[in-house]
C-alpha positions in Angstrom: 17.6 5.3 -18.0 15.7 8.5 -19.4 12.7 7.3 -16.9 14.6 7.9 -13.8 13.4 10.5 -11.6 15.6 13.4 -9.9 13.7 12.4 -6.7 16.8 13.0 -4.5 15.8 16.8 -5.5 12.4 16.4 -4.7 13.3 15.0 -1.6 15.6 17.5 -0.6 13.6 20.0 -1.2 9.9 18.9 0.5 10.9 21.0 3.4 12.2 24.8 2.8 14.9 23.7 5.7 16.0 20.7 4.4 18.8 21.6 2.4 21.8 19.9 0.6 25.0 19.0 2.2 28.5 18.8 1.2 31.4 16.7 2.4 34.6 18.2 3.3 37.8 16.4 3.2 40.7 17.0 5.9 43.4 16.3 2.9 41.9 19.5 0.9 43.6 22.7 1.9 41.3 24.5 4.6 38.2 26.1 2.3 36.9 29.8 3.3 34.6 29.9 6.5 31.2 31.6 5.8 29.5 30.9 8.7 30.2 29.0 11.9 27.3 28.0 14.2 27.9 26.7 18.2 31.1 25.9 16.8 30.4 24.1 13.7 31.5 25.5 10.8 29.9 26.1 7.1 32.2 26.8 4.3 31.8 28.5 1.1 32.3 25.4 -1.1 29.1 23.9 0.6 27.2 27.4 -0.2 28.4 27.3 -3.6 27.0 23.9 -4.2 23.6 24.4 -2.9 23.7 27.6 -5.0 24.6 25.3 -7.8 21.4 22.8 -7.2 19.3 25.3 -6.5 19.9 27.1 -9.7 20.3 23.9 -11.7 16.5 23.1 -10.9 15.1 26.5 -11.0 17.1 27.7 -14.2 13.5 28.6 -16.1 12.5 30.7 -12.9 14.1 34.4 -11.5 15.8 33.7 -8.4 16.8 37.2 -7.7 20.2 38.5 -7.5 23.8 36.0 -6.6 24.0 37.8 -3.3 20.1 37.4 -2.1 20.4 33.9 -3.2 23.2 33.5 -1.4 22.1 35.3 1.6 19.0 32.9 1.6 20.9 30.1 1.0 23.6 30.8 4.1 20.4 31.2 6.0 18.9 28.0 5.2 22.1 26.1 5.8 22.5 27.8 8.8 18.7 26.4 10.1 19.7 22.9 9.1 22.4 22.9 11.3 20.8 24.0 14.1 18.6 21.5 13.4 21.1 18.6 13.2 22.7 19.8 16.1 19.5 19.0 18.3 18.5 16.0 16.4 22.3 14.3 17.4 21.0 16.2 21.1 17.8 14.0 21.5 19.5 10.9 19.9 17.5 10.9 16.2 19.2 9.2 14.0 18.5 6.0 11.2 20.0 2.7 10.8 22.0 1.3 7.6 18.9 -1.4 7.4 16.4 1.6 7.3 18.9 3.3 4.4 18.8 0.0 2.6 15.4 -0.6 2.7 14.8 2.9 1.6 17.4 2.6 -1.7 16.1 -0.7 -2.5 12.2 1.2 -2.4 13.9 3.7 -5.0 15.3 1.6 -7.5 11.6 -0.1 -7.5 10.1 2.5 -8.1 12.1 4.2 -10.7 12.4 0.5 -12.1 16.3 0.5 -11.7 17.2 -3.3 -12.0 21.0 -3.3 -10.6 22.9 -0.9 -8.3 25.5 -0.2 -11.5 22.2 1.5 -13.1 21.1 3.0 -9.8 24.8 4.9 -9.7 24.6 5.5 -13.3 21.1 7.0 -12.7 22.9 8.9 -9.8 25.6 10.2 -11.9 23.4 11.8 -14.4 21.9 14.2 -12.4 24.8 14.8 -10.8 25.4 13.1 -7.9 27.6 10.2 -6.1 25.9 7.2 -4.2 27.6 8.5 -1.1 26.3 11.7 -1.6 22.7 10.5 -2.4 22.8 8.3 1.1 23.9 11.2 2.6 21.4 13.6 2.1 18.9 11.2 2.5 19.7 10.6 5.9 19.9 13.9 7.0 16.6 14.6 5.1 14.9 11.9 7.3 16.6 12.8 10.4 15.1 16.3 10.0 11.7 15.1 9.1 11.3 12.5 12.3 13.1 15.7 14.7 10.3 18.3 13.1 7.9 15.7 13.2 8.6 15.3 16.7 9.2 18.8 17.9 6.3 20.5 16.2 4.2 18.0 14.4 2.6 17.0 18.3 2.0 20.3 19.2 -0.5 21.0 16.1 -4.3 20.3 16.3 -6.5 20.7 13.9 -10.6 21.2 14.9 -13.5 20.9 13.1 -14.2 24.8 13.6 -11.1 25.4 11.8 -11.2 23.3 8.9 -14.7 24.6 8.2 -13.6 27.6 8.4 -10.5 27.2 5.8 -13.2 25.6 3.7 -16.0 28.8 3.5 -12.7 30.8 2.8 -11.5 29.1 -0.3 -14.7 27.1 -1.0 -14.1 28.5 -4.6 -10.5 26.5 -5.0 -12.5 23.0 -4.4 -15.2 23.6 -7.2 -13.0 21.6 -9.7 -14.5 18.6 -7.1 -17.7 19.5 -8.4 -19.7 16.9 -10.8 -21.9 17.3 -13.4 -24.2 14.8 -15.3 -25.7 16.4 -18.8 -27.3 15.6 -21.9 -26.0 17.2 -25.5 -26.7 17.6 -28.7 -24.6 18.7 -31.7 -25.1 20.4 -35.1 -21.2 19.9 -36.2 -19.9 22.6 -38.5 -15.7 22.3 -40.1 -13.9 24.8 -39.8 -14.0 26.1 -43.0 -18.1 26.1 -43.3 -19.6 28.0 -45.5 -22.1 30.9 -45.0 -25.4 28.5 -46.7 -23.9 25.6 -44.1 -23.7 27.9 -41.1 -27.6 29.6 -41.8 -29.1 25.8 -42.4 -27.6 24.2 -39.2 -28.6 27.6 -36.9 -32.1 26.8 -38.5 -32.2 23.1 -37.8 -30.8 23.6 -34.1 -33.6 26.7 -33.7 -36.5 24.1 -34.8 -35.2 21.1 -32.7 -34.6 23.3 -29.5 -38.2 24.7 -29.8 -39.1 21.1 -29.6 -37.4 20.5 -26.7 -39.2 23.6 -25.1 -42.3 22.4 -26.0 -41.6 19.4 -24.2 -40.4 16.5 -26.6 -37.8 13.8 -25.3 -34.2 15.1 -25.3 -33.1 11.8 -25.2 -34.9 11.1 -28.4 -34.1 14.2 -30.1 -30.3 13.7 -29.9 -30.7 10.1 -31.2 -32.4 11.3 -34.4 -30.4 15.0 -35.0 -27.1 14.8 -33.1 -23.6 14.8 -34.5 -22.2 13.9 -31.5 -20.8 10.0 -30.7 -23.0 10.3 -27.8 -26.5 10.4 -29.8 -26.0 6.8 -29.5 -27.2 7.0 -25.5 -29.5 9.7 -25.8 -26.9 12.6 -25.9 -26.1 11.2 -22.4 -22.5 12.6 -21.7 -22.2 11.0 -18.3 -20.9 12.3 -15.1 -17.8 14.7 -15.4 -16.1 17.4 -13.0 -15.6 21.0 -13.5 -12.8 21.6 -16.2 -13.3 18.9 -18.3 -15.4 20.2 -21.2 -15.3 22.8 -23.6 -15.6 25.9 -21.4 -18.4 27.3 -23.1 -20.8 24.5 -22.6 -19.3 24.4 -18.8 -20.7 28.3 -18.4 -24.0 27.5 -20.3 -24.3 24.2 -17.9 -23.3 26.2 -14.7 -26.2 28.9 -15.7 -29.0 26.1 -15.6 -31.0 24.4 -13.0 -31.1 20.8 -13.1 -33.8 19.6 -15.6 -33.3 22.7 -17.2 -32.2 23.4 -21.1 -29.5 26.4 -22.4 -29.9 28.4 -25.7 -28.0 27.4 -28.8 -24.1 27.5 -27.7 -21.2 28.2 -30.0 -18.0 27.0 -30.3 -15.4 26.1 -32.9 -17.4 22.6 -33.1 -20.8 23.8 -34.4 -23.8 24.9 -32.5 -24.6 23.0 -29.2 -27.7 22.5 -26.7 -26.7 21.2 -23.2 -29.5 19.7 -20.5 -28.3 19.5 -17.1 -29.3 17.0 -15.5 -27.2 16.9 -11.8 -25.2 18.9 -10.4 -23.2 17.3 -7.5 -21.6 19.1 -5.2 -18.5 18.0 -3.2 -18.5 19.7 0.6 -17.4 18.6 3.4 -20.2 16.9 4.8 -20.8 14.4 1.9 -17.0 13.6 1.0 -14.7 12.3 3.6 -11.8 12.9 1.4 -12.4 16.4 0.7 -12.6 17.0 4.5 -8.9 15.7 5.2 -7.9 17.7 2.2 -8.8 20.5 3.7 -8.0 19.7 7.2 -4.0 19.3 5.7 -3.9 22.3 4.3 -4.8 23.9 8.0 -2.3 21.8 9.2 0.5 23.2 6.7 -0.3 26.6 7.4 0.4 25.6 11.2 3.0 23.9 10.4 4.9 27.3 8.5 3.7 29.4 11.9 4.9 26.6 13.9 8.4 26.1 12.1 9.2 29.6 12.5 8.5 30.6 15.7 10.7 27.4 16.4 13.4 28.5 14.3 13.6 31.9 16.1 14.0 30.5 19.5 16.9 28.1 18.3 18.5 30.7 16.4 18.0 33.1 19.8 19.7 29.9 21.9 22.6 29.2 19.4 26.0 30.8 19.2 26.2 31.9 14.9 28.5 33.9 13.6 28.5 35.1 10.1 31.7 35.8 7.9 30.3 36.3 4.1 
């Protein structure tokens, strides 16, 4: 049962105005009104469990004060039911078999065998069945009505994702692949001074070889300490952030064909060849293109979601009693 996921927070949470809800029962004496909105009202036992989630997932993170957090909370539960209000409007809504196909999808993929586990699972994190259903259906309600109401109005060109990409070109190096050759004179930890001065001599002979012109390939066969002396030194292809930084700088610094100085690092002493460098852009990798071309359309999206919440917040009738 430890594998289950808290994807009911996850889900709740993939918009910033998809919030939690809480049920209110008419047999409970009449709870304090914080907020009432075209005549609906929020109370403060809804605002206190929200505050209550929210805090329950961020507890390693500063949230600010209790009364910002609740101010931002209010706020947020105050969009969402603006936003249900026009979703009943314009008739969104989903059906019991779209719920059930959607819990059935869950327990398969947090491999939950029986609906006993699947409330069990619930419980621990919190949470009733009922409650579960219900915030999921007001979490897809409000993704088909923002899907609806802004999601057509945004385009995304060609001029602008190029543009987002020459802007951040740096945060898609990590695409980047390299191919290189290596070869290592392995030292422990604990080498001595006579071990240290014989391999920094034996890696100074065998790189003046290579500058000379002799086979790299060969070289690291015969003088490696590496498992990949085996293949020539040949460490294959690999992107950005997956080798020991030091060799990734020495690498970055060459041309391909090109061979570094003696590297150190807490493995020995190392000499790198690099061989290719591919790089990932837009024109030569389709999936870096729409990568790109959704982050564009999130940062739309934000503009897009508030300038729309403004206007229904300017239309509605909200009053605010906390």
């Amino acid at each position: 049962m430890n594998k289950f996921k808290p994807f009911f927070y996850k889900t709740a949470l993939t918009l910033s105005l998809i919030l939690f809800a809480a049920k209110i029962s008419p047999a409970i004496i009449v709870d304090k009104i914080v907020a009432v909105v075209n005549g609906e009202i929020i109370t403060l036992n809804e605002l206190q469990k929200l505050e209550k989630d929210i805090q329950k997932l961020d507890k390693d993170e500063e949230t600010g004060s209790n009364s910002e957090l609740s101010q931002i909370l209010l706020n947020k539960l105050i969009d969402k039911k603006l936003q249900l209000q026009l979703a009943a409007k314009k008739q969104i809504n989903v059906s019991d078999q779209q719920i059930q196909a959607a819990l059935a999808e869950i327990k398969r993929q947090n491999d939950i065998k029986s609906d006993a586990d699947f409330k069990k699972a619930l419980s621990a994190q919190g949470i009733s069945l009922e409650e579960f259903i219900q915030q999921w259906k007001e979490n897809t309600i409000l993704t088909l009505l923002v899907k609806r109401e802004i999601g057509g109005q945004i385009e995304i060109s060609d001029q602008e994702t190029e543009g987002y990409y020459r802007e951040h070109q740096a945060e898609f190096t990590h695409l980047d692949e390299l191919r290189a050759q290596h070869i290592l004179f392995y030292l422990p930890a604990d080498a001595t001074a006579e071990q240290i001065s014989s391999k920094e001599e034996k890696a100074k002979i065998i790189l003046e070889k290579l500058k000379q012109g002799e086979d790299f390939a060969v070289l690291a066969g015969q003088f490696s300490d590496d498992p990949s002396a085996e293949k020539g030194g040949d460490l294959g292809y690999f992107h950005m952030g997956e080798i020991i930084p030091a060799l990734e700088e020495a690498l970055l610094s060459l041309a391909p064909g090109q061979i570094s100085e003696i590297v150190k690092t807490g493995f020995g002493l190392h000499i790198v060849k690099l061989n290719e460098y591919k790089r990932h852009t837009l024109e030569n990798d389709p999936d870096l293109r729409e990568d790109v071309k959704q982050r564009v359309y999130r940062e739309k999206s934000k503009e897009h979601m508030t300038r729309w919440m403004e206007k229904l917040r300017k239309e509605a009738n909200i009053r605010i009693m906390y």
